[in-house]
C-alpha positions as CSV (number, residue, x, y, z in Angstrom):
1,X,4.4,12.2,1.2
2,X,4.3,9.4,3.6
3,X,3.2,9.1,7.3
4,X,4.5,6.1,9.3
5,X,3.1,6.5,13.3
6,X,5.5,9.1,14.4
7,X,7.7,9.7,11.1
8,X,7.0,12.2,8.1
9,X,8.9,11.4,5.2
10,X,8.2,13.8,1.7
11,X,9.6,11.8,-1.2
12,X,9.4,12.9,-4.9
13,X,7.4,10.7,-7.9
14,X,9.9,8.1,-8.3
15,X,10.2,7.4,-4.2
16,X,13.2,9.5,-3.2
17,X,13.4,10.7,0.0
18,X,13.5,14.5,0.0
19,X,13.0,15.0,4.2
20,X,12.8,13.3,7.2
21,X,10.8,14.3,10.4
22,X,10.3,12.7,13.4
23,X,7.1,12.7,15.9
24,X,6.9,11.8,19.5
25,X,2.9,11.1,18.8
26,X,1.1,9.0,16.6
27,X,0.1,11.2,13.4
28,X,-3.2,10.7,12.4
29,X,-3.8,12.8,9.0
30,X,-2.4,15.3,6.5
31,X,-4.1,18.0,4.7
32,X,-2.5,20.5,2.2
33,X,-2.5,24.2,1.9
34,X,-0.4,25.6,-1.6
35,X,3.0,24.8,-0.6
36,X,2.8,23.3,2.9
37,X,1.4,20.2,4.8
38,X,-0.7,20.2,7.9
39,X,0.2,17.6,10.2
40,X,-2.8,16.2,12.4
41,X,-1.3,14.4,15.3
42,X,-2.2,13.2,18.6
43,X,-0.4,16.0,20.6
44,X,-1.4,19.0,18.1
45,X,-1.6,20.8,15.0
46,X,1.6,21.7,12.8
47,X,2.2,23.6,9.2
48,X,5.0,22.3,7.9
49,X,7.2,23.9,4.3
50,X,6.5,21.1,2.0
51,X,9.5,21.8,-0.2
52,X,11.7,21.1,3.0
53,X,10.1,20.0,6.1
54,X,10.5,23.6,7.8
55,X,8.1,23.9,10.8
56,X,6.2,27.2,10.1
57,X,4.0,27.1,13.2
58,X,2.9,24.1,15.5
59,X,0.3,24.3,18.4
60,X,-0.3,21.9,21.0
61,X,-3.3,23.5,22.6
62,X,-6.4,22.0,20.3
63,X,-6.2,18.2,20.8
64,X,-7.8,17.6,17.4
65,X,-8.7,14.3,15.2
66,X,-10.4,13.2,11.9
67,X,-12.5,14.4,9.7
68,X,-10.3,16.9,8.4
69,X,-10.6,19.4,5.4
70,X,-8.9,22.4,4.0
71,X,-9.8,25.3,2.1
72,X,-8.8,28.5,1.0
73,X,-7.8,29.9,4.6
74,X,-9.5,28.2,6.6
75,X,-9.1,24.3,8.0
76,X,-12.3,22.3,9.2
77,X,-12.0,19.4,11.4
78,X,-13.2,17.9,14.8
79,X,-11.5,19.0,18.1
80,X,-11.6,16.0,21.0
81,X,-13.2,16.4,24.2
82,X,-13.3,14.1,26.8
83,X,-16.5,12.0,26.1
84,X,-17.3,13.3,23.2
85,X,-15.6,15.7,20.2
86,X,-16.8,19.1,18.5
87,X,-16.4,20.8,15.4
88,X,-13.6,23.3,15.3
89,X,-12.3,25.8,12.1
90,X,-9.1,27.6,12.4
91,X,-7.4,30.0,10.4
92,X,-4.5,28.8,8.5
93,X,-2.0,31.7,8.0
94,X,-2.2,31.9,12.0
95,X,-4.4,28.5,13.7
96,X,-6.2,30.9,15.1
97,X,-10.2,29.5,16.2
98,X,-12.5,31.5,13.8
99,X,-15.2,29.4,15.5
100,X,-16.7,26.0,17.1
101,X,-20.1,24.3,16.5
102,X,-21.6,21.2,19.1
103,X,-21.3,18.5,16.5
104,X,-19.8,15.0,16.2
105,X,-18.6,15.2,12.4
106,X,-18.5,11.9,10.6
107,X,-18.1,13.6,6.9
108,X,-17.7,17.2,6.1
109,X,-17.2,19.2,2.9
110,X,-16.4,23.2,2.4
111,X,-17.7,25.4,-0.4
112,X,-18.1,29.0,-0.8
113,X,-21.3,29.0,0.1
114,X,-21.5,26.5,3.4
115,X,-19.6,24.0,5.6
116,X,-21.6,20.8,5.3
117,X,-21.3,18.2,8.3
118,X,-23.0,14.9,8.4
119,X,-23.3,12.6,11.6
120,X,-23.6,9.2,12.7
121,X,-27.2,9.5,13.5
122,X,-27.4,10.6,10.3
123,X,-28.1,14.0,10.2
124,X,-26.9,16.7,8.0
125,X,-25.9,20.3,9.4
126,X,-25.0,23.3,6.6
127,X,-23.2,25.9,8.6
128,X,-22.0,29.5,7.7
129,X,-18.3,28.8,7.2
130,X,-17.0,32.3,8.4
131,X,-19.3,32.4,11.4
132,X,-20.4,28.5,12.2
133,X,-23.4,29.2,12.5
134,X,-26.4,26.7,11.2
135,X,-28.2,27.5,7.8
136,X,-30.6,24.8,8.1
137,X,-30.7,21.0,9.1
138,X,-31.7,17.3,7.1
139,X,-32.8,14.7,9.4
140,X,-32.6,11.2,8.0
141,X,-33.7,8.5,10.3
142,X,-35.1,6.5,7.9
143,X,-31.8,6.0,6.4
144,X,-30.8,2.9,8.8
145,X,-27.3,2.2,6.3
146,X,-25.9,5.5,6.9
147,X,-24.6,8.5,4.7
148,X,-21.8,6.8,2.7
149,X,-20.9,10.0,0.9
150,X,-21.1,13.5,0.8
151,X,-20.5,16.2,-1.6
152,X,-20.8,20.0,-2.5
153,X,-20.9,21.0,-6.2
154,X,-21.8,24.3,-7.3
155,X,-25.5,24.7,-5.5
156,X,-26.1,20.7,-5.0
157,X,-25.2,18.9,-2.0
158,X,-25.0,15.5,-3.4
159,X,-26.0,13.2,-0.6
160,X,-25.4,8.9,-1.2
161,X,-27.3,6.8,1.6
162,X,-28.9,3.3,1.1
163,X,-31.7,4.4,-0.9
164,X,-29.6,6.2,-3.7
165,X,-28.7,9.8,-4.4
166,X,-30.5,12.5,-3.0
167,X,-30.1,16.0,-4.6
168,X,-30.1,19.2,-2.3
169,X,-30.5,23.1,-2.8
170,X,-27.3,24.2,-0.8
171,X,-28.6,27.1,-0.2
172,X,-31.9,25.9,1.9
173,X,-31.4,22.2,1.7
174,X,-34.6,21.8,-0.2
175,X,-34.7,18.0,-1.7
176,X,-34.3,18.8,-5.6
177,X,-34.4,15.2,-6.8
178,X,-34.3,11.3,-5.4
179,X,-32.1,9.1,-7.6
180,X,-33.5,5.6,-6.0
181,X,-30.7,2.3,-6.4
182,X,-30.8,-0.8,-6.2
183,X,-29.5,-1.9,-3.0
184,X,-26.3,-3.8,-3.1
185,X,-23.9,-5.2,-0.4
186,X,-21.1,-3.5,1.2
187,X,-21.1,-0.4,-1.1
188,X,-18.4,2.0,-1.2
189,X,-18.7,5.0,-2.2
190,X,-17.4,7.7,-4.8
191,X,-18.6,11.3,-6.6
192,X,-17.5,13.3,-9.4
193,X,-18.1,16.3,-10.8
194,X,-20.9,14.1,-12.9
195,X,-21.1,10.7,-11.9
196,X,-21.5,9.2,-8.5
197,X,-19.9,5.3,-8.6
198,X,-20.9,2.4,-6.0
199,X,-18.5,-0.6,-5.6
200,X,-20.2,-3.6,-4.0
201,X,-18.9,-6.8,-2.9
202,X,-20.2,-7.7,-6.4
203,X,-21.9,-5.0,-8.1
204,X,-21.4,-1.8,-9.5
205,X,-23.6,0.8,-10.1
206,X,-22.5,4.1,-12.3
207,X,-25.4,7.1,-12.0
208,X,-25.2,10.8,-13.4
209,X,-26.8,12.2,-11.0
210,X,-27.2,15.5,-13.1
211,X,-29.4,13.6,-15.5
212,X,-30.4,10.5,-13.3
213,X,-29.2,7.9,-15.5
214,X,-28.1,5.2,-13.3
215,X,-26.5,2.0,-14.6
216,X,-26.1,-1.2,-12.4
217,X,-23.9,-3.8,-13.6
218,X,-23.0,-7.7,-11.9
219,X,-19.2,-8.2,-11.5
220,X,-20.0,-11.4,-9.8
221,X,-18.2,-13.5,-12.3
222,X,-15.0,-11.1,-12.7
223,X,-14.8,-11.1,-8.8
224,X,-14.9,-14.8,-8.4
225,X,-11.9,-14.7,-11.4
226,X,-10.1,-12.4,-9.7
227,X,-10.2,-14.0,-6.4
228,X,-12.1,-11.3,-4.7
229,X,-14.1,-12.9,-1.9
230,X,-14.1,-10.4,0.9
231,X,-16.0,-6.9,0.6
232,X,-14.1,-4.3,-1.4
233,X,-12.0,-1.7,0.1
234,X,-11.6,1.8,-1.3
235,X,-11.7,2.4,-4.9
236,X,-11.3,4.2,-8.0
237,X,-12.6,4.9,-11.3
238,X,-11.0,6.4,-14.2
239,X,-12.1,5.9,-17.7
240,X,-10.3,2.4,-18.4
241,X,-10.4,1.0,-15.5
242,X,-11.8,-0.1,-12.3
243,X,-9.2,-0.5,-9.2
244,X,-10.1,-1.1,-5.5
245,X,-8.6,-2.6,-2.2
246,X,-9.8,-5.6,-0.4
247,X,-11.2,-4.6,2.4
248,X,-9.0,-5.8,5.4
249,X,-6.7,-8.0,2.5
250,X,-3.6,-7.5,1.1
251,X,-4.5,-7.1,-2.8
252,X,-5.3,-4.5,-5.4
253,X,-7.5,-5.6,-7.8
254,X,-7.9,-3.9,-11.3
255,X,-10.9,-4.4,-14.0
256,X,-10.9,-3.1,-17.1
257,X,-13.7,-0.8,-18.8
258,X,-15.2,-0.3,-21.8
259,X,-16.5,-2.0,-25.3
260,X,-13.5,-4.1,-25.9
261,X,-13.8,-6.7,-23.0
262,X,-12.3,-6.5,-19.8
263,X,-9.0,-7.5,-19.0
264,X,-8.4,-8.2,-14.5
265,X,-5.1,-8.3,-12.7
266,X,-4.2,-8.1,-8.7
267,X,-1.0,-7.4,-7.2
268,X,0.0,-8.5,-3.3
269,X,-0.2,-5.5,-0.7
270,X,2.1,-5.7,2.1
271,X,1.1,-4.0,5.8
272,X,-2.0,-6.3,5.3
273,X,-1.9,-6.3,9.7
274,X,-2.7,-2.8,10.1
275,X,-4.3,-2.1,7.1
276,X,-6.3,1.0,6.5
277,X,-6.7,1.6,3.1
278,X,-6.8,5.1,1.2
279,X,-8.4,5.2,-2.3
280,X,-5.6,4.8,-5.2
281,X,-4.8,7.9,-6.7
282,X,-3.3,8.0,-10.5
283,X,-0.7,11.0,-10.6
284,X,1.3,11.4,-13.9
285,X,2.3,7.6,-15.1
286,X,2.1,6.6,-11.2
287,X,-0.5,4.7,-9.3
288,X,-0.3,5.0,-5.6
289,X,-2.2,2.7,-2.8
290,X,-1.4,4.7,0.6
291,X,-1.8,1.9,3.7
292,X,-2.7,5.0,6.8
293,X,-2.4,1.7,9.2
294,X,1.0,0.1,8.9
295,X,2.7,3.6,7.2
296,X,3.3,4.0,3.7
297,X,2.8,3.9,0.3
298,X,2.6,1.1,-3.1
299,X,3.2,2.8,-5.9
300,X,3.0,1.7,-9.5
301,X,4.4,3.0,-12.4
302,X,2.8,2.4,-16.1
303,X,6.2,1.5,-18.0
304,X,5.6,-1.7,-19.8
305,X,9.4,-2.4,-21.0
306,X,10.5,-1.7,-17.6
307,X,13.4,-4.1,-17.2
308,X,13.0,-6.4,-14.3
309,X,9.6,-5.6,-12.8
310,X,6.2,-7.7,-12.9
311,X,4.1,-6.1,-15.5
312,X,0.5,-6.7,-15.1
313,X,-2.2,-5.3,-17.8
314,X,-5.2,-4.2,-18.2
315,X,-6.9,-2.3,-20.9
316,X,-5.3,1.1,-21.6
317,X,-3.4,0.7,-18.4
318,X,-0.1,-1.1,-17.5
319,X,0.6,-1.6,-13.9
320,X,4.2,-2.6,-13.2
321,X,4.5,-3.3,-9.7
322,X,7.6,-5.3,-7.6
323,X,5.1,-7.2,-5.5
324,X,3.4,-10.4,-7.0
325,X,0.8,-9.2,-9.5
326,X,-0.7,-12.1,-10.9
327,X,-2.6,-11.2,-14.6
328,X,-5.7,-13.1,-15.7
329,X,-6.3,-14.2,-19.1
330,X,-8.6,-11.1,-21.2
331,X,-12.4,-11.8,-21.6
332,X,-12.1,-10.4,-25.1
333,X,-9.5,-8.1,-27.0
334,X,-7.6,-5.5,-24.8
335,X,-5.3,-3.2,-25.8
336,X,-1.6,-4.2,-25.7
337,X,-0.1,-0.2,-25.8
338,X,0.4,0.5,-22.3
339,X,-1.0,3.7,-22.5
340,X,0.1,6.0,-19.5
341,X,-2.8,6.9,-17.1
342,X,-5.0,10.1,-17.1
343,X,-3.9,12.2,-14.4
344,X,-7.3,11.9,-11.8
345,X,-9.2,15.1,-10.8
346,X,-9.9,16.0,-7.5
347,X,-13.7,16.3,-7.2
348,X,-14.5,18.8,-3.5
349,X,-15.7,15.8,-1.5
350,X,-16.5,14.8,1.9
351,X,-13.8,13.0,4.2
């Protein structure tokens, strides 16, 4: 599904275009619920049929904004107000308010058990998610970098800020465990069901935060290869390979993992004057970069003998793209297969 300001278009894997709908208003995010799509725009809220664009209900009375998250029955995001905005969660079968809390969101996350918020005076608020109202509160001033991730697994609230990976009791917000890092430049930011990952502008540092194991690893060299001089974008990790975004560029950039030696590629981005980056996402034999600032999506597809297109590799992945990938030369033996990508989980994280 892509978003272009004003336009919804669904299209299937291979890029055909199954719908068409047209907005007056800028649309600023999606969110899913089983088989339809919530459309956050400027002017309102609407719950589309995904299967083919059917408007099932559409209200223009919350004037509502990112974050955004969906559960079960219930959406979570913040609702504008003139100087400032609020929280505001909404039924899904009908939009209508189950509640609103006084706080700016800058990530949030939903479990079972509690609606966690963070701020940008970095604070952390866990609320009741069927009433709103607050369980208990973190204040983190000392934290002068920021929360730069947030999420809920079974009773941990994994917190990442500057000084590493703090460990939570959801339930009270107790401090179970301090994982302290290394502090590295421009870090972004990702957690699993295991592992939290931090992409620098030329480190990376992999830590299990269940056992608090934490591996930090120089990809100063690779980056200078690669041509990666400006701070990375969004990212993602699967288990043969390292991709991110340059951050305000125009290139994906992929790094190979594992014992073999790494093998690094990058492929032109177009839209590079609006960009806003979304992490990649691996779906099937399909990689896809979504751009939410100029509209759409770069998708590649893992087919090596794909007549016609520019093949770039890496190890256990083949990325053929029709932009201008450029391959580098392998630091060691890679694997020549073109193995089709793992399809990528998707861990309950904050937005």
């Amino acid at each position: 599904m892509v978003a272009v300001t004003g336009t919804l278009e669904c299209r299937d894997g291979r890029g055909r275009k199954s719908w068409r709908r047209d907005w007056a208003t800028r649309i600023e995010a999606l969110g899913f619920w089983g088989e339809d799509v919530l459309v956050v725009a400027s002017d309102g809220l609407s719950r589309l049929r995904i299967s083919d664009g059917r408007e099932i209900w559409q209200t223009t009375r919350l004037s509502v904004g990112l974050p955004l998250v969906v559960d079960n029955e219930m959406i979570v995001l913040a609702q504008r107000v003139p100087g400032s905005s609020s929280l505001l969660a909404a039924s899904l079968p009908s939009c209508a308010t189950l509640w609103r809390a006084p706080i700016s969101p800058a990530r949030l996350v939903i479990s079972s058990q509690a609606v966690v918020v963070t701020t940008h005076l970095n604070v952390i608020h866990s609320l009741e998610p069927t009433t709103g109202a607050e369980i208990w509160r973190l204040e983190m001033p000392e934290e002068v970098g920021g929360i730069r991730g947030i999420a809920v697994i079974g009773k941990t609230v994994i917190v990442v800020t500057r000084s590493g990976v703090r460990l939570l009791a959801v339930e009270d917000g107790a401090l179970r465990r301090h994982i302290v890092l290394p502090e590295i430049a421009t870090p972004n930011c990702q957690i699993t069901t295991e592992q939290v990952f931090l992409l620098g502008q030329t480190d990376f540092i992999e830590v299990n935060w269940r056992s608090g194991r934490a591996s930090h690893e120089s990809l100063r060299s690779e980056m200078l290869t690669l041509g990666s001089t400006v701070h990375t974008g969004p990212f993602l990790v699967t288990k043969e390979a390292l991709l991110w975004v340059s951050e305000g560029g125009a290139q994906l950039y992929g790094l190979s993992r594992g014992a073999r030696g790494r093998r690094g590629w990058r492929a032109g981005l177009e839209g590079a004057l609006l960009p806003n980056w979304s992490p990649p996402a691996i779906c099937g034999s399909f990689l896809y970069v979504p751009n939410l600032g100029a509209g759409g999506v770069h998708v590649f597809e893992s087919s090596p003998s794909k007549s016609g297109s520019n093949i770039v590799q890496f190890e256990g992945i083949a990325a053929t793209s029709k932009g201008n990938g450029n391959a580098l030369p392998p630091k060691g033996k890679t694997s020549r297969g073109g193995a089709r990508p793992r399809r990528a989980g998707t861990p309950e994280t904050g937005v």
